[in-house]
C-alpha positions, 0 to 999 in steps of 0.5 A: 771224111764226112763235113758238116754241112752247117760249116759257116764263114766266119764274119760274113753275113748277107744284107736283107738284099742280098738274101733277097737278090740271091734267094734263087742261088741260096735254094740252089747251092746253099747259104754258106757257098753264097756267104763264100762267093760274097768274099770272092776277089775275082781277075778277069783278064782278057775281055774278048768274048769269052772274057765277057760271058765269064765276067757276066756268069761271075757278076751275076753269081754275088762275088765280092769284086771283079777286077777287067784287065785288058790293054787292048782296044776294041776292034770290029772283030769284037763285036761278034760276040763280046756283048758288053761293048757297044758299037760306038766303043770301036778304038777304046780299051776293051776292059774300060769300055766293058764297065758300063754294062758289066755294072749294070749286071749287078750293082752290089759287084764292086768292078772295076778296069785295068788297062795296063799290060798284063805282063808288067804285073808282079807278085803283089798284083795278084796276091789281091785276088782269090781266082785268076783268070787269063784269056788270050794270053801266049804260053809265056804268059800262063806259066809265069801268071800260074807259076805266081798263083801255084806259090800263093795259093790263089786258083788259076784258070786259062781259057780261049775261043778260036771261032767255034772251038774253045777250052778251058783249064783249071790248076787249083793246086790242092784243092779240098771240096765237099761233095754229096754222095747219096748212100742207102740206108736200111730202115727195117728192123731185125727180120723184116723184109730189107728196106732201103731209102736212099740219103745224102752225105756232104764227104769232104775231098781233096785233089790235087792239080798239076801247072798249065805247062803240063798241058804244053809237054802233054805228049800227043803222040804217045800211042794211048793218046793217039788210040783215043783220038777216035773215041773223043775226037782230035780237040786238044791236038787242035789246041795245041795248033792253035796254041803254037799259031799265036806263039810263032805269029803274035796273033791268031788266025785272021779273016784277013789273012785267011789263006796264009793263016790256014797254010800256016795252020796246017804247016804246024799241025804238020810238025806236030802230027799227021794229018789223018789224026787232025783234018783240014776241015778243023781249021775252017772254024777257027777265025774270029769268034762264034758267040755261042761258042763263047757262051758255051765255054764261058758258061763252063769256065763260069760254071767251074769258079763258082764251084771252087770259090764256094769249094761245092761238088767236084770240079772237071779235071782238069781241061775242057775242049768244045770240039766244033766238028761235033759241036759237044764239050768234053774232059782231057785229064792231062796231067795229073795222078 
């Protein structure tokens, strides 16, 4: 079904500065997906490094408000790639010490912190928000956050860096979107030689998207996945890996520990799969994490709650994996139809 591509947003007008301030994005992605990003309540939780390349890209972008939730405390490990803290905020809460610069970004972003745990958060908590966003959170924690997003219709995304390897998820439920999708008219008349010239149509999609747990029960060891494997490279198993690490152990791979976290590693890689399909080499790049890394999956996280909120162009479907072997990103469909 083809939209008009003039459909506006109802009651939101841009100020002179705004229009002003945004006048690159509006020439980018149009007038009415900026008018959506205007009136976009945005959750950040997790503030490590991924969490402040995501709140950067989304500050940046013109939402209306972004919500810093972490109840942890910066730590030394922080400063390899969480830019937002400074060094003199080794001690404190990670989502407070991050709001000085973060509104420096954007002065017309409202920001705001939330130090309280993210677990002591019910129903009503993120029913003020259109997007979720949860980073370095245990499994328990993404299904019951996404379990309350799939019932209120807000779109929830996960994502993490271990070192140089990181992901991302997307569970948008029913997601409607507009893409363009170039066609070719023929502009000759009856008899002539056939002439063409190609034109854009705004056609109007809808996916649909399935819970984070489906990246929990995905099965990777059916046969189709395991012969896949060595064309897209063994990243989802390593998430998997790294996923069950931090559900045994209540923390992730550590340079402190770094010899018993690397044998325990593979112990669980060993559970799950053999070892030919995820090498040993894979785990020498998972502690603490790599600035670019983060900015690369952040960029892509960012990347992909911009296209959601202004409901432009077909979001990924639905996890992507930055393999750090390669150091390229790429697309697992898991889950749905």
């Amino acid at each position: 079904m083809e939209v008009d591509k003039n459909e506006s947003v109802n009651g939101v007008e841009l100020t002179e500065t705004e229009n002003e301030l945004y006048d690159r994005q509006i020439r980018l992605w149009g007038l009415e997906s900026q008018k959506r990003l205007r009136t976009a309540k945005i959750l950040v939780a997790g503030l490590n490094g991924l969490g402040a390349e995501v709140t950067k890209n989304i500050i940046l972008s013109g939402v209306h408000s972004v919500k810093l939730q972490d109840e942890k405390n910066v730590t030394e490990e922080d400063f390899c790639a969480q830019f937002l803290v400074s060094r003199e905020a080794k001690g404190q809460n990670r989502a407070e010490a991050s709001i000085k610069r973060a509104r420096g970004l954007n002065p017309m972003v409202e920001i705001s912190a939330d130090t309280e745990a993210l677990a002591s958060k019910n129903v009503d908590y993120f029913t003020q928000f259109d997007v979720v966003i949860v980073i370095g959170a245990f499994i328990s924690e993404l299904n019951r956050v996404d379990t309350i997003c799939r019932q209120n219709g807000i779109k929830f995304f996960a994502g993490d860096v271990w070192g140089m390897f990181g992901y991302c998820f997307a569970d948008l439920q029913e997601h409607q979107f507009v893409e363009d999708v170039a066609k070719h008219k023929v502009i000759s008349k009856p008899n002539e030689k056939v002439k063409t010239e190609l034109v854009t149509a705004a056609v109007q999609r809808t996916l649909n998207f399935p819970p984070f747990d489906a990246v929990i029960e995905f099965d990777i060891n059916a046969p189709t996945f395991q012969k896949k494997l060595k064309r897209t490279g063994p990243a989802f198993l390593l998430l998997r890996v790294m996923q069950e690490f931090r559900e045994l152990f209540g923390k992730d791979p550590s340079y402190k520990n770094r010899e018993k976290d690397f044998a325990d590693l593979k112990s669980i890689r060993n559970t799950m799969t053999n070892e030919s399909s995820l090498t040993d080499d894979y785990f020498e790049n998972v502690f603490a994490q790599v600035s670019p890394s983060a900015a690369v999956v952040g960029g892509v996280l960012s990347q992909e709650i911009i296209k959601v909120v202004t409901k432009k162009e077909a979001p990924n479907c639905n996890v992507f994996l930055f393999d750090p072997d390669t150091c390229c990103g790429y697309i697992e469909t898991v889950g749905m139809n």
